[in-house]
N, C-alpha and C positions, 0 to 999 in steps of 0.2 A: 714445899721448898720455895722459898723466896726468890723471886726475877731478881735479880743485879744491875743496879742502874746501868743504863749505857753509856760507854767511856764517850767523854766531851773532846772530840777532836777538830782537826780540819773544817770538816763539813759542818759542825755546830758552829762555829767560828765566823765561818762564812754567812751564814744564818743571822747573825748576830750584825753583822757590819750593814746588812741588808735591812734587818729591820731598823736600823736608826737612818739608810736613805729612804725607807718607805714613804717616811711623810712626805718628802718631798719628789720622788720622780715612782710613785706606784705599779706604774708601765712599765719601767727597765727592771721594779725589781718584780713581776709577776715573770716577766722573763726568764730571769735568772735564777730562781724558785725552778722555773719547767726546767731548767739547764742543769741543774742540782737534782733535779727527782724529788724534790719537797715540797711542800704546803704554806700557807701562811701559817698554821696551826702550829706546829712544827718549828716555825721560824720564832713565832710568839713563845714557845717552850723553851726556846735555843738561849731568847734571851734573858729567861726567867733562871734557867740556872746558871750562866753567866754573870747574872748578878748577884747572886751566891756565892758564888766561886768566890768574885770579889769581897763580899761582905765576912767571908769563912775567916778562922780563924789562919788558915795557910793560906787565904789569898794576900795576906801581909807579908811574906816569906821572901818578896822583892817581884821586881817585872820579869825578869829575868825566867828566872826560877817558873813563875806563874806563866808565861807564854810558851816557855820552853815546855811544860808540862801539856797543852792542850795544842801545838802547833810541831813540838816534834825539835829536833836541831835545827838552827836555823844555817840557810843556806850561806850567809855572811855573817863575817864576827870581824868587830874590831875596834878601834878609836875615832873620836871627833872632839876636836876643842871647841868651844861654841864661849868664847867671851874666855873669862875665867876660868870656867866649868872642863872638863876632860871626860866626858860621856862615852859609857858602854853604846857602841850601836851592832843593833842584830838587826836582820832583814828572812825573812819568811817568802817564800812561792804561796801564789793563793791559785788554785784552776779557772777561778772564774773573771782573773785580770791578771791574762798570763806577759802582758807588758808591764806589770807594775810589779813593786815588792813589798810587803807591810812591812814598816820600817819601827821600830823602836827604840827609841833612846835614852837611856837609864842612869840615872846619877848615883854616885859609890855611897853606898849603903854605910851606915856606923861603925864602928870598929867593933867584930865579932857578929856584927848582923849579918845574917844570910845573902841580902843582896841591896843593890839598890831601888829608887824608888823611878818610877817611868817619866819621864820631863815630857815625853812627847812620844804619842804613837800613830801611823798615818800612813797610809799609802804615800811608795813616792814612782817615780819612773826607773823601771829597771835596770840597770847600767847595760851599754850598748843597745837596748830598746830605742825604737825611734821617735823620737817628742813629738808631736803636735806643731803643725807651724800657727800660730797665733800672732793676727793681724789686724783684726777687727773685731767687733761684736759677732757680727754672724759665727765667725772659728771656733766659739766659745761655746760646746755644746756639751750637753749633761754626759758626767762618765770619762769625757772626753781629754780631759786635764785635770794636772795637779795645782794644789794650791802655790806651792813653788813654782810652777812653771808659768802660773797666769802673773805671778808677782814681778818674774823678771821682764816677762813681756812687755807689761804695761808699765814699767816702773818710771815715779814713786810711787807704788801702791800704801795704802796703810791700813793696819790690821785694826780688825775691830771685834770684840767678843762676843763669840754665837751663844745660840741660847742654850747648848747641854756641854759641858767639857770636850764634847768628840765632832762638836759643830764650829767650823770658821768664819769668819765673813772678812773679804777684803775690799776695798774703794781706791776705788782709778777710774782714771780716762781712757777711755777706747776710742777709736773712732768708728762708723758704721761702713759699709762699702763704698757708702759714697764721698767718703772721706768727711763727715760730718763728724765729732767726738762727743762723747755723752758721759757723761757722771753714771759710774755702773757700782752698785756693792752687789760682788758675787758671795753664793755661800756655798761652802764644803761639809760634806761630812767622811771625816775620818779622814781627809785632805783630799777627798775626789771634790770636783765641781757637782753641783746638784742644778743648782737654778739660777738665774738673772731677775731679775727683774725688768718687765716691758719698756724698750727704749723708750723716755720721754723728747721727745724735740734738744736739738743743740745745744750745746754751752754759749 
């Protein structure tokens, strides 16, 4: 008799958002591996068939469809205008950033296509969750914030493009505690903050 592959859920999922922070905070995510009861081994599998999933002939079938299949209903469903655009947004509970919510944002699919295509998908901070107060450089720690939430802090920020699809990078001014301001590009993945870059001396 044939094993049946095991169904790709929640916990794969998670797996997956972790190995694309791995490269850059290793520490939080060997944590959050023991937090999960999984492996790196495990995590590296999670994301070999997740890339699958996308590459499959149904992972074309819209974002919708495809998240909604490996995450389950989502906990929020509704509308966002963003310019012109009029985006499906869904939002997800994840266990292992229970103040955040994975946020998807889907543009309307063709006439008679199954769904839309994903404009944008990301952790963001979960409605009535309590933000992060960001003030300085030091406030600014891995895990810690969204990429929205460092943008309004520091604003003007300006985006700049990270190195994989699921990776962000933003540039702004902060100042350090001692009120000195520094030239910072932060970088996100999946819209968590991950890293800084070492303060260099003053503006």
């Amino acid at each position: 008799m044939t094993d049946l592959p095991t169904p790709f859920g929640p916990l794969h999922f998670q797996l997956v958002l972790l190995r694309r922070m791995s490269d850059f905070q290793p520490g939080l995510v060997e944590d959050a591996l023991r937090e999960l009861g999984s492996g790196r081994a495990e995590m590296r599998e999670a994301n070999r068939r997740w890339q699958a999933i996308l590459r499959s002939p149904r992972g074309g079938r819209g974002a919708a469809a495809r998240y909604r299949s490996v995450l389950g209903p989502p906990e929020t469903s509704g509308q966002r205008s963003i310019g012109d655009l009029d985006c499906t947004v869904l939002t997800w509970r994840l266990p292992l950033w229970p103040d955040l919510r994975f946020e998807v944002l889907s543009l309307p699919g063709a006439p008679g296509a199954p769904g839309g295509s994903a404009w944008n998908a990301w952790l963001v901070r979960a409605e009535g969750a309590p933000a992060p107060v960001l003030r300085t450089v030091e406030d600014l720690r891995p895990w810690s914030c969204t990429v929205d939430e460092v943008a309004c802090a520091f604003a003007p920020a300006r985006p700049l493009e990270g190195s994989a699809p699921t990776r962000w990078r933003l540039a702004f001014t902060a100042p350090d505690a001692a009120g000195t301001p520094h030239r910072i590009t932060a970088e996100f993945t999946w819209g968590l903050l991950q890293r800084l870059p070492e303060p260099s001396g003053g503006l």
